[in-house]
C-alpha positions, 0 to 999 in steps of 0.5 A: 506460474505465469509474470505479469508485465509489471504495469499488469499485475494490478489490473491482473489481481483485480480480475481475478478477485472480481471473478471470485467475488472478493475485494483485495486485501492489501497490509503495509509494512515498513520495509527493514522493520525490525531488521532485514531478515525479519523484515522478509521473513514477516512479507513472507507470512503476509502473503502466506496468510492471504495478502493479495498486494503489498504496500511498503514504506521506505524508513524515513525521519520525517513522516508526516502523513503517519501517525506514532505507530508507523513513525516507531516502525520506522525508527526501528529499521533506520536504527537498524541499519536500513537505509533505501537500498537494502529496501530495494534488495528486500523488494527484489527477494520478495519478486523472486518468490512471488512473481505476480504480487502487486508491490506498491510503496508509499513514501514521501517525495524528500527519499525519491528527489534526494537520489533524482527521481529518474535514478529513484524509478529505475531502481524500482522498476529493477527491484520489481515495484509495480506502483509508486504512492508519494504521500506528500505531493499533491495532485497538482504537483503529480504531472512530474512524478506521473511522467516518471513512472510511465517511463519506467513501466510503474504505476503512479498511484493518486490519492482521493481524499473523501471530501475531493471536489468533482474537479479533483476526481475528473482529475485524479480520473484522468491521471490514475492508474493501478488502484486509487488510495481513496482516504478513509477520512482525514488526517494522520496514518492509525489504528487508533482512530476509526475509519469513517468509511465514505458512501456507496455514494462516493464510490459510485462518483469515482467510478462515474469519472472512471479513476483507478479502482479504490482501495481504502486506506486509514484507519483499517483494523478490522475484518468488519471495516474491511467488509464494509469498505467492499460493501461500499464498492470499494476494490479492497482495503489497505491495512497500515497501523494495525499490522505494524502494531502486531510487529511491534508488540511481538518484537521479543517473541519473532514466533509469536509475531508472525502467528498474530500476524497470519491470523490477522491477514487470514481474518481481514482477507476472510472479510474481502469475500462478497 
């Protein structure tokens, strides 16, 4: 098996699904959810299924961009002891056995500026993360966390809201790279409530300011709403709330969990085929 340079694998995997003519199926966990074994042992059975990138939370008290789901997920792993290096001793065991795998996290700014982010950015580039989501930093914001992430060979992902201005977007243009987290509509992280999947329209506007390739995230919990995304033009579609509830109801039966969570991921990535 071949490594991409970190900054390469992105643009690797979209390669490789254009040419199959899929889009990319992406499921986030929490990372350390419900313990560090299992935690491996359930990205293990994400990318066995069919993942084709990963996005990882780092547990964090105050998440304000998730909704209950994710928030639970993450006071799981905390009360178990997992604190953001044992995240990046997973991270690094996971890039040992899958060495082209996009792995993104998606955290909040509080995690990277309490160790310095120049500190936080080289810990991942060592443990093997390609790409960086700060949820809580707005574009105007970005132009620090942007500089960092070049430095350490990492891709600093932007977030596209469904209503952005043609400003915004000739921004996030400007600046993106890896993929774009295009929002499935507003608010807070969950399955609960359905995504509003934007217009082709919209995607064909973020592909005329030439931003990173769209994924779409929020809301995403079914095979159909990932084909619709793909339909639309989107690249592929995140997967948040809906995976950590298969975690979260299995928690007294581990067999039982990565069962329902492979046929999840096998049937969500059936449904990236074009």
């Amino acid at each position: 098996m071949t490594t991409q340079a970190s900054t390469g694998r992105y643009a690797a995997m979209f390669e490789r699904l254009k040419q199959q003519n899929q889009g990319a199926f992406v499921p986030f966990v929490m990372l350390g959810d419900p313990d560090f074994q299992t935690s491996i042992d359930i990205i293990h059975t994400l990318v066995k299924n069919g993942a084709d990138a990963l996005e990882l939370g780092i547990p964090y008290s105050d998440p304000i961009a998730d909704g209950p789901t994710i928030q639970k997920a993450a006071i799981r792993a905390l009360g178990s002891g997992i604190r953001p290096h044992n995240c990046f001793e997973i991270i690094a065991e996971i890039r040992k056995q899958f060495s082209d795998l996009p792995i993104g996290l998606l955290l909040y700014s509080n995690l990277l500026l309490a160790r310095g982010l120049d500190d936080f950015y080289s810990r991942a580039q060592q443990a093997g993360v390609d790409s960086i989501l700060v949820a809580d930093v707005p574009l105007r914001e970005a132009d620090r966390f942007i500089e960092i992430a070049k430095q350490h060979s990492i891709e600093q992902i932007l977030i596209a809201p469904p209503n952005a201005s043609d400003e915004t977007l000739s921004l996030i243009g400007e600046k993106s790279s890896g993929y774009t987290y295009l929002l499935g509509r507003a608010g807070v992280t969950g399955a609960e409530t359905a995504v509003e999947l934007p217009a082709s329209e919209l995607v064909a506007k973020l592909a005329q300011y030439k931003v990173a390739p769209p994924l779409i995230g929020f809301g995403i919990s079914t095979p159909e709403q990932v084909n619709a995304a793909i339909k639309a033009g989107a690249a592929g579609a995140i997967s948040g709330s809906a995976t950590v509830n298969i975690i979260a109801k299995n928690l007294n039966n581990i067999d039982a969990l990565h069962k329902e969570l492979g046929a999840f991921v096998a049937n969500m990535k059936a449904a990236s085929q074009q």
